[in-house]
C-alpha positions in Angstrom: 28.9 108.7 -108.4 27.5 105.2 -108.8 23.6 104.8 -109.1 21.9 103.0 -105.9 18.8 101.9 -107.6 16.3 102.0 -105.3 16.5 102.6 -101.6 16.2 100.4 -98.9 17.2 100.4 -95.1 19.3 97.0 -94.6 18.2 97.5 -90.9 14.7 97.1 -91.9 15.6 93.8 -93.4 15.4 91.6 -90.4 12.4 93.1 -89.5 10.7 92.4 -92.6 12.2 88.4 -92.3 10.2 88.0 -89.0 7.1 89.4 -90.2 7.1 86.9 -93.1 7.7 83.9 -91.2 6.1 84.5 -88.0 2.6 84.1 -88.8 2.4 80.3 -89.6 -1.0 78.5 -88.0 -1.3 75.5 -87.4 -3.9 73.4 -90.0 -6.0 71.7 -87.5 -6.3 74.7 -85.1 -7.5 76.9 -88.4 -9.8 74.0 -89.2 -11.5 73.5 -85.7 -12.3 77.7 -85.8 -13.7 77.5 -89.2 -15.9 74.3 -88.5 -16.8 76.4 -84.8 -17.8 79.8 -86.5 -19.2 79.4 -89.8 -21.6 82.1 -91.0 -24.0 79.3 -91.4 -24.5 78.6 -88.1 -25.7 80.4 -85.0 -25.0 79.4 -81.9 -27.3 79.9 -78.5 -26.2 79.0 -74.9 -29.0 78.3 -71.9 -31.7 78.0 -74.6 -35.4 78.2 -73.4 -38.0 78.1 -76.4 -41.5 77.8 -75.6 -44.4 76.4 -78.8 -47.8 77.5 -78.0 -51.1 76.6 -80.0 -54.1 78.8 -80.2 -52.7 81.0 -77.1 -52.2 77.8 -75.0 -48.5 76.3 -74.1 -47.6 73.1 -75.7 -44.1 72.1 -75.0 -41.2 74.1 -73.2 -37.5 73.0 -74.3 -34.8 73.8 -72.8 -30.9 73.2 -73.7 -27.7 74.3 -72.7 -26.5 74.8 -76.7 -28.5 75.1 -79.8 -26.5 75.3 -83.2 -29.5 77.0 -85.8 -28.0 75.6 -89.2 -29.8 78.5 -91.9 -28.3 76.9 -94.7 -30.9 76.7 -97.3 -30.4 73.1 -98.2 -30.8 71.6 -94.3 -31.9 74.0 -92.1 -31.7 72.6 -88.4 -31.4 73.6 -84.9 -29.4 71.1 -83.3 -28.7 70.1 -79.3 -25.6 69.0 -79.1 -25.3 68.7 -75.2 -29.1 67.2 -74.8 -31.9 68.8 -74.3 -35.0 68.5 -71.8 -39.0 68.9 -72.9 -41.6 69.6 -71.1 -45.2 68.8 -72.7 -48.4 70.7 -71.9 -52.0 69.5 -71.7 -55.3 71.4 -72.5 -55.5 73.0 -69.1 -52.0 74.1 -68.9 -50.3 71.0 -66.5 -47.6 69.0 -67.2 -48.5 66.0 -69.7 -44.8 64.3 -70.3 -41.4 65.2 -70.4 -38.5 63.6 -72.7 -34.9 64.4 -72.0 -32.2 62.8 -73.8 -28.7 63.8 -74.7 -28.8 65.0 -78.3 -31.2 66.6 -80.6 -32.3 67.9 -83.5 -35.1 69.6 -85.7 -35.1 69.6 -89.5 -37.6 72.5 -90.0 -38.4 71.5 -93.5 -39.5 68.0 -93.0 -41.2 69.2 -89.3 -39.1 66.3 -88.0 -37.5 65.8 -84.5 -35.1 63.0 -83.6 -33.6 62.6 -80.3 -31.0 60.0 -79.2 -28.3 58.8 -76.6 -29.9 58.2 -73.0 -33.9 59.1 -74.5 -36.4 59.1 -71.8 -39.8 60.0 -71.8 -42.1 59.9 -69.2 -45.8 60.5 -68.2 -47.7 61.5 -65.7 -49.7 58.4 -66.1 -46.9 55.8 -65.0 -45.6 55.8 -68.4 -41.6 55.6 -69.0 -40.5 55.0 -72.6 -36.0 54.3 -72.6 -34.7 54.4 -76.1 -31.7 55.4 -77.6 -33.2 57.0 -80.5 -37.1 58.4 -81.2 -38.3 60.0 -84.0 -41.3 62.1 -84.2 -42.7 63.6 -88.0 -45.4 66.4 -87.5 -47.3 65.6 -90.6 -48.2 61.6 -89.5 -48.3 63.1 -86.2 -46.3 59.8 -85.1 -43.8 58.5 -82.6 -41.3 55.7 -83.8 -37.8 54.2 -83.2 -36.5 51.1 -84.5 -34.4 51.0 -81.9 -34.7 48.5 -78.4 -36.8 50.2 -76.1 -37.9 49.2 -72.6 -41.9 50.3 -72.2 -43.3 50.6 -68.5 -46.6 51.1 -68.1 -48.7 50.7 -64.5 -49.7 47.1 -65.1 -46.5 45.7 -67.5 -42.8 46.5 -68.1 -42.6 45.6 -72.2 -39.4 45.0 -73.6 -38.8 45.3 -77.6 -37.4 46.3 -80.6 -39.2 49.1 -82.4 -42.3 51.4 -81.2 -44.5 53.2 -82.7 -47.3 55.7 -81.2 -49.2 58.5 -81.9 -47.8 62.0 -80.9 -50.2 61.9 -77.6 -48.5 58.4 -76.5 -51.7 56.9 -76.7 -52.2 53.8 -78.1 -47.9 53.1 -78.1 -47.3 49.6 -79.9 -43.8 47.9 -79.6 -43.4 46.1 -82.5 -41.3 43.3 -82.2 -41.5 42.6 -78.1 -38.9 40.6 -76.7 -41.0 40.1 -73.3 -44.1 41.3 -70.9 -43.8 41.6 -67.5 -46.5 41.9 -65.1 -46.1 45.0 -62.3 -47.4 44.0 -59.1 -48.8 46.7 -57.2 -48.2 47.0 -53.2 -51.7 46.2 -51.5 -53.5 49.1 -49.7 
């Protein structure tokens, strides 16, 4: 008798075939999950975060999504379906609120910057539209370079570039393309 060498079903050939070639992914599918669910990244969904200041409430934001970059070299948390503010005053009420459709805070710098659709509003008759504002913790300043439309109760200010401190008092548009006067209606 002959010597088989070593054994092996022929009827688990095919079977072996299909396992090899049936698990083929598609590149850009494989791509998409890895750029979704990296480890450096958390995600959050109906995000509500409230900063407070010597037991008082300062500013309320809430998102629909917040990606929290921890990578070492940029941490973030970024709002990429917009995001809504609400600022607090000394005694607790409203001050402002800035919504706008994207966000994000770079935690090392202590810098936000909000674009696409910015509005801010006080609740002094003030109403600041911009597509992008900037705000850095350590100046404790309020800037865009950007065109920005400027209502205040007495003047609607058109511009390029603003800059204010992080109260909105004293805002400055830099380069103002025109001043319009508000009338008021007569009591």
């Amino acid at each position: 008798m002959a010597d088989a060498g070593p054994f092996f079903p022929l009827f688990l050939l095919p079977l072996v075939v299909c396992l090899l070639t049936g698990c083929v992914n598609d590149p850009a599918e494989v791509a998409e999950l890895q750029r979704k669910y990296t480890a450096d990244v958390e995600v959050a969904h109906g995000v509500r975060m409230v900063y407070s200041d010597s037991a008082k409430i300062r500013v309320i934001v809430t998102a629909p999504t917040m990606l929290n970059y921890v990578d070492n070299a940029d941490q973030r948390q970024e709002f990429p379906d917009g995001m809504h503010l609400t600022f607090f005053d000394e005694f607790q009420d409203t001050s402002s609120t800035l919504i706008a459709k994207w966000g994000v805070y770079r935690q090392r710098k202590n810098e936000i910057t909000v674009r696409d659709s910015v509005v801010w509003e006080s609740v002094d008759e003030q109403r600041l539209e911009t597509e992008e504002l900037n705000w850095e913790e350590k100046s404790a300043r309020i800037y865009t370079n950007k065109f920005v439309i400027l209502r205040q109760p007495d003047y609607l200010i058109t511009g390029h570039g603003l800059e204010a401190d992080q109260n909105f008092e004293n805002a400055t548009v830099l380069e103002v393309d025109g001043r319009i006067p508000m009338s008021r209606p007569r009591q």
